[in-house]
C-alpha positions as CSV (number, residue, x, y, z in Angstrom):
1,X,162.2,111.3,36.4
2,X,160.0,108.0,36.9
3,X,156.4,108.5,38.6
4,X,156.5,106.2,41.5
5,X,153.3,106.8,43.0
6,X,149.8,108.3,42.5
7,X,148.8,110.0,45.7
8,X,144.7,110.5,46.3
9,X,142.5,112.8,48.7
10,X,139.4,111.5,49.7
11,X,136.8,113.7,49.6
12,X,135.6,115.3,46.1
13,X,138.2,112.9,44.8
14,X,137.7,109.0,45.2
15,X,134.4,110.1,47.2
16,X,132.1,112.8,46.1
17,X,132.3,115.5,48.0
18,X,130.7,116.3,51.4
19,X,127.3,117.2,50.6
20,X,126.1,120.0,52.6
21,X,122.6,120.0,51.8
22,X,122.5,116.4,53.7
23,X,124.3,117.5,56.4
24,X,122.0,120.3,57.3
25,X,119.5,118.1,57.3
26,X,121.0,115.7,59.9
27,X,121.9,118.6,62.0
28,X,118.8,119.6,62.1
29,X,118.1,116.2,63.0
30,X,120.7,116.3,65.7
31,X,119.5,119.4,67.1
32,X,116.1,118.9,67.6
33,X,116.3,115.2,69.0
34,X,119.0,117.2,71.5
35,X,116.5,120.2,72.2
36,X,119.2,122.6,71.5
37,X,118.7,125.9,69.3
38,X,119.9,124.8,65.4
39,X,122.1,128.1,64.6
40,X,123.7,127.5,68.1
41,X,124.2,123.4,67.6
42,X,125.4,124.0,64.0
43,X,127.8,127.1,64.8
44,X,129.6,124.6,68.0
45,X,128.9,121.5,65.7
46,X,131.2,123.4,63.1
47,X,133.8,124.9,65.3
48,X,134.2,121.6,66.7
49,X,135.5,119.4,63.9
50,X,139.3,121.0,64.3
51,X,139.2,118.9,66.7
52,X,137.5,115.7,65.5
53,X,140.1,116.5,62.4
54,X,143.1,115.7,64.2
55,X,141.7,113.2,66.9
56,X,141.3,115.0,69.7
57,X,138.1,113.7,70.2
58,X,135.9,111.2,68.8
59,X,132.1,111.9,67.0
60,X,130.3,110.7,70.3
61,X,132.7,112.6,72.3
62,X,132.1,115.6,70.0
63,X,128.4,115.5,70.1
64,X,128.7,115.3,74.4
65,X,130.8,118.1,74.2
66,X,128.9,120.8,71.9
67,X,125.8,120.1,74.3
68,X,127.9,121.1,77.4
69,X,129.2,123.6,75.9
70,X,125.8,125.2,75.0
71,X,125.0,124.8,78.8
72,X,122.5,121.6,78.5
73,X,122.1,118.8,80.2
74,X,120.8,116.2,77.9
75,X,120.2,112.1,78.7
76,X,122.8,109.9,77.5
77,X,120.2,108.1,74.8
78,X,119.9,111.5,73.4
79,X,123.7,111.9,72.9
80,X,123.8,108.5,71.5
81,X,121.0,109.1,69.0
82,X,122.7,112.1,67.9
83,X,125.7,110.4,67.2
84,X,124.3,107.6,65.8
85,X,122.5,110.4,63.3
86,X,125.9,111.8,61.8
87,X,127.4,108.4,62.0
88,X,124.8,106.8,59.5
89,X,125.6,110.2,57.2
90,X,129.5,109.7,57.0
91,X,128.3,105.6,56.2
92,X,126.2,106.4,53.6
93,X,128.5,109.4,51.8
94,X,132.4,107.3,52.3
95,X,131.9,105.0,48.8
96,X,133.4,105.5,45.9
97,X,132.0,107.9,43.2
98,X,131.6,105.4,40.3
99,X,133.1,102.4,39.4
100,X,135.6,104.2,37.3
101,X,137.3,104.4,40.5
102,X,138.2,100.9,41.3
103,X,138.9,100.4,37.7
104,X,141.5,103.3,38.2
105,X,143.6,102.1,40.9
106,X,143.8,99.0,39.6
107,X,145.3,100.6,36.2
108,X,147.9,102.6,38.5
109,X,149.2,99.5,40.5
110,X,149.4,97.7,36.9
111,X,151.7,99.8,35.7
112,X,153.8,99.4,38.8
113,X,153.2,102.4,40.5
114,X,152.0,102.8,44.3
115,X,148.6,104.2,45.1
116,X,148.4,106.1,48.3
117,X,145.5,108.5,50.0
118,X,145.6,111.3,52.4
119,X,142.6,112.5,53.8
120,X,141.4,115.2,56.2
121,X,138.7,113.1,58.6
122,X,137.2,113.3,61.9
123,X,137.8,109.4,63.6
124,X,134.6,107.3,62.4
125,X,136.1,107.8,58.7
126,X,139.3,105.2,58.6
127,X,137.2,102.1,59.6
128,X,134.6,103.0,56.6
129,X,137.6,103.4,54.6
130,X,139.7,100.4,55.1
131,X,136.4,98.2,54.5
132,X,135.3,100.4,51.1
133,X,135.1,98.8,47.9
134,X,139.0,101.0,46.7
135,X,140.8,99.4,50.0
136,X,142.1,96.7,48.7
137,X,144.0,98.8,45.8
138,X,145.6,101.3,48.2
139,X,149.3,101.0,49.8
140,X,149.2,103.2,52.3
141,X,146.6,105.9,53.8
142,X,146.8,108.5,56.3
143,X,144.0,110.0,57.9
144,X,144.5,113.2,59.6
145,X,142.9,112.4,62.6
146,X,145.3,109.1,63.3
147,X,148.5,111.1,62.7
148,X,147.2,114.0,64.7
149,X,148.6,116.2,61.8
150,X,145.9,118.4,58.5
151,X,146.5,119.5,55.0
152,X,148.0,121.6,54.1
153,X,150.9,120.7,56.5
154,X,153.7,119.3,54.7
155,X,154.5,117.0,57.5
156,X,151.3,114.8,56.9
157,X,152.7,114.9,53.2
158,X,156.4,114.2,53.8
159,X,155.1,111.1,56.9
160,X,153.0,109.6,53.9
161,X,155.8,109.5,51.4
162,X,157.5,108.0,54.0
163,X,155.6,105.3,54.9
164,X,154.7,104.9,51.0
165,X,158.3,104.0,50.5
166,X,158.4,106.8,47.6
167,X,159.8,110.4,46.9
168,X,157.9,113.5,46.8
169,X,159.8,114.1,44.0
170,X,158.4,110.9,42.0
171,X,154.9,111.4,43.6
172,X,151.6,112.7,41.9
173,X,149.7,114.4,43.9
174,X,145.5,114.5,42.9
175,X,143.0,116.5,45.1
176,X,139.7,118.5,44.6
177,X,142.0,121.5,46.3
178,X,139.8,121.7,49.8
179,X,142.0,122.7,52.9
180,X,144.6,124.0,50.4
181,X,146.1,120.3,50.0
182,X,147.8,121.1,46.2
183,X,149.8,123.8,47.6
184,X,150.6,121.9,50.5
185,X,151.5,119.2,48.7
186,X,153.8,120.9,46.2
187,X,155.8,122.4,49.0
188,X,157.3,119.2,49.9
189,X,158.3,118.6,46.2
190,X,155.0,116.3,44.7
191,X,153.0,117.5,41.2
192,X,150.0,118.6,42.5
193,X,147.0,117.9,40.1
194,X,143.6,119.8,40.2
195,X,140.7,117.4,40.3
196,X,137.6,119.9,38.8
197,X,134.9,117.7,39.3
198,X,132.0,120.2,37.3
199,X,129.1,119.3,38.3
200,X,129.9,119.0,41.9
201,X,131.7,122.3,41.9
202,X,128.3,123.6,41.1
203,X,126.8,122.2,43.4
204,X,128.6,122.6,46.5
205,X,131.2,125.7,45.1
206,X,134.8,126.0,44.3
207,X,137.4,125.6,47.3
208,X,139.4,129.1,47.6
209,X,142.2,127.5,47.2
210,X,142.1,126.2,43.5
211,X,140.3,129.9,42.1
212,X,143.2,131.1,40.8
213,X,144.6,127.5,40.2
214,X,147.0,127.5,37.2
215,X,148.9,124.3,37.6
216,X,147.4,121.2,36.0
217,X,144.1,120.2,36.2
218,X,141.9,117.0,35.2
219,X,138.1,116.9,35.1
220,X,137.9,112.8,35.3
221,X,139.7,110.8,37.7
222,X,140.4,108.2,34.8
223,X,142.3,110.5,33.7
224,X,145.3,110.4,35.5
225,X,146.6,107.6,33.8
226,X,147.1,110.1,30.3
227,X,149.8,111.5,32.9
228,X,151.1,108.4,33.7
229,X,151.7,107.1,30.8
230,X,152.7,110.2,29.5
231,X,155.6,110.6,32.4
């Protein structure tokens, strides 16, 4: 059977992944420009992105929320600071990881085939998206928190494919294996591909979902045109 389309996550795949180092530092940021307790701020701050995953709420509405839920009454500048804080952090980490990116996509659609990307996001991630450097090469994305649906539910796979114009069935499926998105993704019939990134791996850990991964696995994401062409 023909290979129709290439399918992409975002993070740890055409981005690096989220760096968590940086992002305690910003919440420490967060926290202390709000006058909240860190543990507290970071425990709600974390709790909270189910939320900012699916839409529910947006990052300024997030950041409102965790301080009235910790009982505080902070000024509005505060809030706005905060959020400007994680805002600038999502800016600065949604580019691709090296040019072999670009030069990747552009290899897929030149042999015909569709390039599509599903991520897992909290609402100030699509803009930075469709105005990245990789936009222009991709057919369709959906972004969890615009469909109101997360990996690993097949229905955010089986709406993309949809909307992709392609079959599961003729669909590669490449991911770093966060939120259980290769499972998820073979469910509904797509070849789910491993992408083990080692350096990162090392430095922010293996997802759970991909230790006792036995399907196929790349460690480039160049390399995904060897299956291509290989069929």
């Amino acid at each position: 059977m023909s290979i129709d389309a290439v399918v992409f996550d975002l993070f740890g795949t055409l981005i690096p992944k989220w760096n968590t180092v940086r992002s305690a530092v910003v919440l420490e940021r967060m926290a202390r420009l709000l006058g909240l307790p860190l543990e507290k701020f970071a425990e709600a701050w974390v709790e909270a992105y189910a939320d900012r995953e699916i839409g529910r709420v947006t990052l300024r509405e997030c950041v409102a929320r965790t301080v009235r839920s910790l009982g505080s009454d902070v000024a509005e500048e505060r809030v706005d600071g905060a959020y400007r804080m994680w805002g600038a952090l999502i800016a600065t980490h949604v580019r691709p990881r090296d040019a072999e990116v670009v030069r990747t996509l552009a290899a897929i659609r030149s042999r015909g085939c569709k390039v599509g990307l599903i991520s897992n996001c909290s609402p100030e991630v699509p803009a930075l998206v469709r105005t990245s450097d990789f936009a222009g090469f991709i057919d369709h994305a959906t972004f969890s928190c615009e469909i109101g649906l997360a990996k690993p539910d097949p229905r955010i796979f089986e709406a993309h494919c949809r909307e992709l114009g392609v079959h599961p069935e003729q669909s590669l499926y490449l991911g770093d294996g966060g939120s259980n998105e290769l499972h998820g993704a073979q469910s509904v019939g797509m070849e789910p591909i491993f992408l083990r990134i080692v350096e990162e791996i090392a430095a922010e850990g293996l997802p759970e979902a991909v230790a006792a991964w036995t399907g196929r696995e790349l460690t480039r994401l160049g390399d995904i045109l060897d299956c291509l062409d290989a069929g």
